[in-house]
N, C-alpha and C positions, 0 to 999 in steps of 0.2 A: 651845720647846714640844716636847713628847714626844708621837707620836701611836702607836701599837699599830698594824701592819700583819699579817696571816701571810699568809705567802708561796704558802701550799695554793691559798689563795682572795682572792687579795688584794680588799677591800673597795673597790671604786671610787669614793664621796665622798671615802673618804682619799687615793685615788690623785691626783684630782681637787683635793685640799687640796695637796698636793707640785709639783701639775706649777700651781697658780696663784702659790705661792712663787718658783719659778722664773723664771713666766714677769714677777713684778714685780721680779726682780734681786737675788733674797735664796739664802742660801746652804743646803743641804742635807746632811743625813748619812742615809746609809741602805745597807741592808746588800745586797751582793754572793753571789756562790757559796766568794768568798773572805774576806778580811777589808770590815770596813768603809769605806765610801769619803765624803769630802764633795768633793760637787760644786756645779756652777751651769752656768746655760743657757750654752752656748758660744757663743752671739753676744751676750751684756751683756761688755762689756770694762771695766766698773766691777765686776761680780762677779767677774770673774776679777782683777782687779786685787785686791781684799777677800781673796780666796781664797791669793794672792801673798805678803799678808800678815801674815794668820795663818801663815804657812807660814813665814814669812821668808827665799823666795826670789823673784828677778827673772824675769818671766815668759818673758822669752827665755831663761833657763837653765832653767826648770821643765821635771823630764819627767812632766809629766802623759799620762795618757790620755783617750781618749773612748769614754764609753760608750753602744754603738749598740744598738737594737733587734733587728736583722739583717741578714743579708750587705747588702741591696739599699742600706741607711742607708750600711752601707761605701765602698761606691763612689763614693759624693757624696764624697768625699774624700780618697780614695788616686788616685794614678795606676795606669794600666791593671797589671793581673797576667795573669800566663799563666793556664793551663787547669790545669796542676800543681799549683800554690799554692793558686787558689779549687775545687779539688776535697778538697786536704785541708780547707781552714778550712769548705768545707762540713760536713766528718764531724768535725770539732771542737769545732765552734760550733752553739748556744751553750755555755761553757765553759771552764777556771777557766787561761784562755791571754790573754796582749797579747801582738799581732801587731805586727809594728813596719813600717811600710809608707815609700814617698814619697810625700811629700805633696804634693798640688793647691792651688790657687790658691784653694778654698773655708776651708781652716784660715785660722781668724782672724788675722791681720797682727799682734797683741798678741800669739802664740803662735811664729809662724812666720820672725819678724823674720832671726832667724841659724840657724832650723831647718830643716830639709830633709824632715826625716822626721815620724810620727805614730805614737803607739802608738794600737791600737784594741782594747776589749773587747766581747763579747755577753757578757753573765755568765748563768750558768746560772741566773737565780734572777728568776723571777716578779713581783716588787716594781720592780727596777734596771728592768726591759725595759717593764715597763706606762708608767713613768712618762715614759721615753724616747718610746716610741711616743704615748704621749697630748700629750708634750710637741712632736713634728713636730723638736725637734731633741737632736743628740747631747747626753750631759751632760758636761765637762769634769771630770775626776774623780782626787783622790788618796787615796791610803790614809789610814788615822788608826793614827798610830804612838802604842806608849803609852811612859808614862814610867819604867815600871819595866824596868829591866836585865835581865831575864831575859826577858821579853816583850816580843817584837817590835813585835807589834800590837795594841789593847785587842780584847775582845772580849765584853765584858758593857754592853750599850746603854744601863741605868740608868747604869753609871760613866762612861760616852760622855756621857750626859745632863749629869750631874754635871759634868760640865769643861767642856762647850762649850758651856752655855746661853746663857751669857751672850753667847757669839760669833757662833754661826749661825742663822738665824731658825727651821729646824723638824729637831728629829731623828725620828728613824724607826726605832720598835722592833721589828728582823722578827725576833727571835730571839738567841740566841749566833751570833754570826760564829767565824769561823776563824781561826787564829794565822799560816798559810801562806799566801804572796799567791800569786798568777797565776804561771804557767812566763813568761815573757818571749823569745819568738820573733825573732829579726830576718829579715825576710823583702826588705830594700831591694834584697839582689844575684842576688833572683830562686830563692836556696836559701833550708833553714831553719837557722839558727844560735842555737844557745841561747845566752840571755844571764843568764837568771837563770833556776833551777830551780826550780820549785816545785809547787802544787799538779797541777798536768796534765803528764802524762807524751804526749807530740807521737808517741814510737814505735808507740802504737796504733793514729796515723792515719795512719803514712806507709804 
């Protein structure tokens, strides 16, 4: 199912439609400040397993992230950070960065098995954060890569529709996404270390 969100004003029956998907352990596509992402509620450990799937990788090798509401959602699942850290990802967030944290004893056991750590998103985009917050918890969340060689990542939601209909229970049309994913931060030894460059440049906020 294909539903029309915009992100200006997001429509809350539909927001309403996404976060009941969720909350009965079906899988989701909807769009970021980056590229597209499909997720599921991070406490159904049958969706993320589904999610594993498609994917075809083993959930203890998966580097998924989790996409939070804001900082406060954070904390439920990182171990403690200094005053350094949570003042830049204050001036950061929300925004087109995964923060790579240590993980708490809250990350799901199917995630955390041989993990240590967590990637965490706020994404800058109206849709991703409504449905988070309505949903009470984070969304468990990977990119949708596309098939073609020259293209990283798809970016048009009708050809998003077109491929994974058949796979995930609702897609979410907020628009053209972006080709460019998240800058990827590692933040576990207390500095910031880039690990992958991309849409957010972290020099603004240090």
């Amino acid at each position: 199912m294909l539903i029309k969100i915009y992100p200006e004003n997001p429509n809350p029956k539909a927001i309403e439609q996404a976060v009941e998907v969720l909350k009965k352990g079906g899988i989701i596509i909807y769009p970021t400040d980056t590229v597209y992402g499909m997720g599921c509620d991070i406490t159904n450990q049958r969706a993320i397993e589904k999610i594993c799937k498609l994917r075809g990788i083993k959930p203890e090798k998966a580097n998924f992230s989790f996409i939070c509401s804001d900082l406060r959602h954070i904390s439920d699942y990182i171990k403690p950070i200094d005053t350094t850290v949570f003042r830049v990802l204050k001036k950061a967030l929300p925004g087109p960065f995964t923060f790579i944290f240590n993980a708490n004893n809250n990350v799901p056991k199917l995630l955390s098995s041989n993990k240590k750590t967590v990637g965490i998103r706020v994404p800058d985009n109206s849709i991703a954060r409504e449905i988070v917050h309505q949903l009470g918890n984070p969304i468990l969340s990977t990119s949708i890569h596309d098939d073609d060689e020259l293209v990283e990542y798809s970016t048009d939601p009708e050809l998003i529709h077109e491929k994974y209909e058949d796979k995930v229970d609702l897609i979410i049309d907020g628009g053209y996404g972006d080709n460019l994913a998240s800058t990827v931060v590692d933040c576990t030894s207390g500095d910031f270390e880039i690990i992958r460059d991309g849409k957010g440049n972290l020099e603004d906020f240090l």
